[in-house]
Each structure stands twice: as structure tokens, then as C-alpha cells.
SEMI-387378 format. One record per residue (C-alpha): y, z, x. Coordinates in Angstrom, 2 decimals, m for minus. Each point is the difference from the previous one (the first is absolute). Example, Ala and Ser with C-alpha at 12.3 -4.5 7.8 and 13.67 -1.06 7.14 Angstrom:
SEMI-387378
<r><c2>m4.50</c2><c3>7.80</c3><c1>12.30</c1></r>
<r><c2>3.44</c2><c3>m0.66</c3><c1>1.37</c1></r>
end
This chain:
SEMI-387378
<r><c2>48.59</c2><c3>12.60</c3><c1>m21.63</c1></r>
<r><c2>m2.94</c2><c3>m2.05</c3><c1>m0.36</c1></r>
<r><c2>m2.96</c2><c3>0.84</c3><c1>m2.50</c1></r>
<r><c2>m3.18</c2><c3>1.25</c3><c1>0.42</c1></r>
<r><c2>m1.77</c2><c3>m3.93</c3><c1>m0.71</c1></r>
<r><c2>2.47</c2><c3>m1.64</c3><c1>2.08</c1></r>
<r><c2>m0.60</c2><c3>2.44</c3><c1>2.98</c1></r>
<r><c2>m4.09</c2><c3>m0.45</c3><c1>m0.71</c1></r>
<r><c2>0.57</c2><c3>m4.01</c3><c1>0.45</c1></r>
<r><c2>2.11</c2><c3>0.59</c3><c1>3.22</c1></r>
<r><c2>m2.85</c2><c3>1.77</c3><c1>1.51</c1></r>
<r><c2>m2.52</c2><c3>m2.58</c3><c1>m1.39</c1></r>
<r><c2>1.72</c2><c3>m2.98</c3><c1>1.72</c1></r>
<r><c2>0.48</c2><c3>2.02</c3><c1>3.24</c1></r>
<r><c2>m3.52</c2><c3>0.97</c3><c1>m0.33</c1></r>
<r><c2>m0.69</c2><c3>m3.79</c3><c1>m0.34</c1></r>
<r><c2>1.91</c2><c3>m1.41</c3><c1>2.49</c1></r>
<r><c2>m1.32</c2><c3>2.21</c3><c1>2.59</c1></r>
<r><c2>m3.38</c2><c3>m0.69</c3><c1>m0.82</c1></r>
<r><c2>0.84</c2><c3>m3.80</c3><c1>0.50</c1></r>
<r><c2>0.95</c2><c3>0.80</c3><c1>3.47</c1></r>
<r><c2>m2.20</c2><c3>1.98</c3><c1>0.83</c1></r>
<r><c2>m3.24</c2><c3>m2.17</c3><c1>m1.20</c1></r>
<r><c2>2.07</c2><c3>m3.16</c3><c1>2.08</c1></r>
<r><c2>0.00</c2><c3>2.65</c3><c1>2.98</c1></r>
<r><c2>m3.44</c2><c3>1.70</c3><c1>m0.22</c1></r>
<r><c2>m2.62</c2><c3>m2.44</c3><c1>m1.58</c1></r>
<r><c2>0.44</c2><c3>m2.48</c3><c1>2.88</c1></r>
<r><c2>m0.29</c2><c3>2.45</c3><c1>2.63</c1></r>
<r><c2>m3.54</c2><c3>1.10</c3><c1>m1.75</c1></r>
<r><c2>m1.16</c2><c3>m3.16</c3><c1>m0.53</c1></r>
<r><c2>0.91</c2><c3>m1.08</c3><c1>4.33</c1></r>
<r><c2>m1.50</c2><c3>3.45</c3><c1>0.67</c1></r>
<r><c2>m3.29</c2><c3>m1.29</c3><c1>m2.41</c1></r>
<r><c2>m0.24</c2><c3>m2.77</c3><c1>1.41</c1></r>
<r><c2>0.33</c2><c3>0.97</c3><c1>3.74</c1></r>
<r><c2>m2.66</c2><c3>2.83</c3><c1>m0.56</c1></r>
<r><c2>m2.48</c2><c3>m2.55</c3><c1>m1.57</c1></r>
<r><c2>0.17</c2><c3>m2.38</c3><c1>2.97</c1></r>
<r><c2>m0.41</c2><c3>3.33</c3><c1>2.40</c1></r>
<r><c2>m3.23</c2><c3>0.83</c3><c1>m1.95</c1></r>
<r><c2>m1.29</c2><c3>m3.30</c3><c1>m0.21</c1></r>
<r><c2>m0.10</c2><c3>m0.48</c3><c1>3.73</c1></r>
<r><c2>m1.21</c2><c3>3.63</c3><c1>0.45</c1></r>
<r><c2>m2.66</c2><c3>m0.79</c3><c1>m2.37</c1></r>
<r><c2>m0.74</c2><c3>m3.76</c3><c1>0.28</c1></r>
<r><c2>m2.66</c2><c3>0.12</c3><c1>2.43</c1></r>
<r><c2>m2.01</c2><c3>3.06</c3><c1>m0.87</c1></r>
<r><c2>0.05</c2><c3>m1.28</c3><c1>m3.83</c1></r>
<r><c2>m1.09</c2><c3>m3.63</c3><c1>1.25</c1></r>
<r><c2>m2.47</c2><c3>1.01</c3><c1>1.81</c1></r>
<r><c2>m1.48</c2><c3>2.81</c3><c1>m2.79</c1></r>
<r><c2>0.16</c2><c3>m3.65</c3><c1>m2.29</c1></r>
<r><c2>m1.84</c2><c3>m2.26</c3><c1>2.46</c1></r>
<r><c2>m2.93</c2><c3>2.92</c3><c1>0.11</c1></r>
<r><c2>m0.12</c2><c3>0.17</c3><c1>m3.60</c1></r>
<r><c2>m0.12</c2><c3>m3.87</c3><c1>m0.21</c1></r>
<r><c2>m2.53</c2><c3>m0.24</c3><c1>2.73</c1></r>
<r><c2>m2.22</c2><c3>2.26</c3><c1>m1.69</c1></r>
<r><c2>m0.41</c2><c3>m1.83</c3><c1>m3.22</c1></r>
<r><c2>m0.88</c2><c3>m3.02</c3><c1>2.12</c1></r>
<r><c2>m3.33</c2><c3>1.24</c3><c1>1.98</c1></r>
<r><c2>m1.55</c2><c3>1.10</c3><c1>m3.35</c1></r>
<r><c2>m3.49</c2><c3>m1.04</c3><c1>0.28</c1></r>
end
């Protein structure tokens, strides 16, 4: 029969170790899924955001 503590620990390093997996598992699959959604809105958004920067730009220039 084992006591209280050493039952706590048990669940502690079970608790750890399946953390451990998991963040091997999970954190790449968030940081592909990051990464994939940042190149979708960049092309989604490239153009419009150019052009919204060239007009900006442009404006500055023809001050009289």
C-alpha cells in the first residue's frame, strides 16, 4: 500500500510525461498551422495592402 506522497508524485510524473508528449505532438502542428495561415493571408492581402502603401507614399510626394 503506497502513501498518500508517493501516490501524489506518481501522478506528478504521469502528469509530466504526458505533457512532454503532448507539447512534442501539439506545438508543431500550431506552429505548421501558423505558419500556413500567415502565408494564406499574406497573398490574400499583399496586393490590396501594397497598393493602400504606394497611395500613401504617393501622396506625401506631390505636396506642393
Amino acid at each position: 500500500m503506497s502513501t498518500y506522497f508517493q501516490r501524489r508524485r506518481e501522478r506528478q510524473r504521469k502528469r509530466r510525461r504526458f505533457e512532454e508528449i503532448v507539447a512534442w505532438i501539439v506545438v508543431p502542428i500550431i506552429a505548421v498551422l501558423a505558419w500556413w495561415v500567415g502565408i494564406q493571408l499574406y497573398q490574400t492581402f499583399e496586393e490590396p495592402v501594397s497598393r493602400v502603401i504606394r497611395e500613401l507614399t504617393s501622396r506625401g510626394e506631390r505636396v506642393p
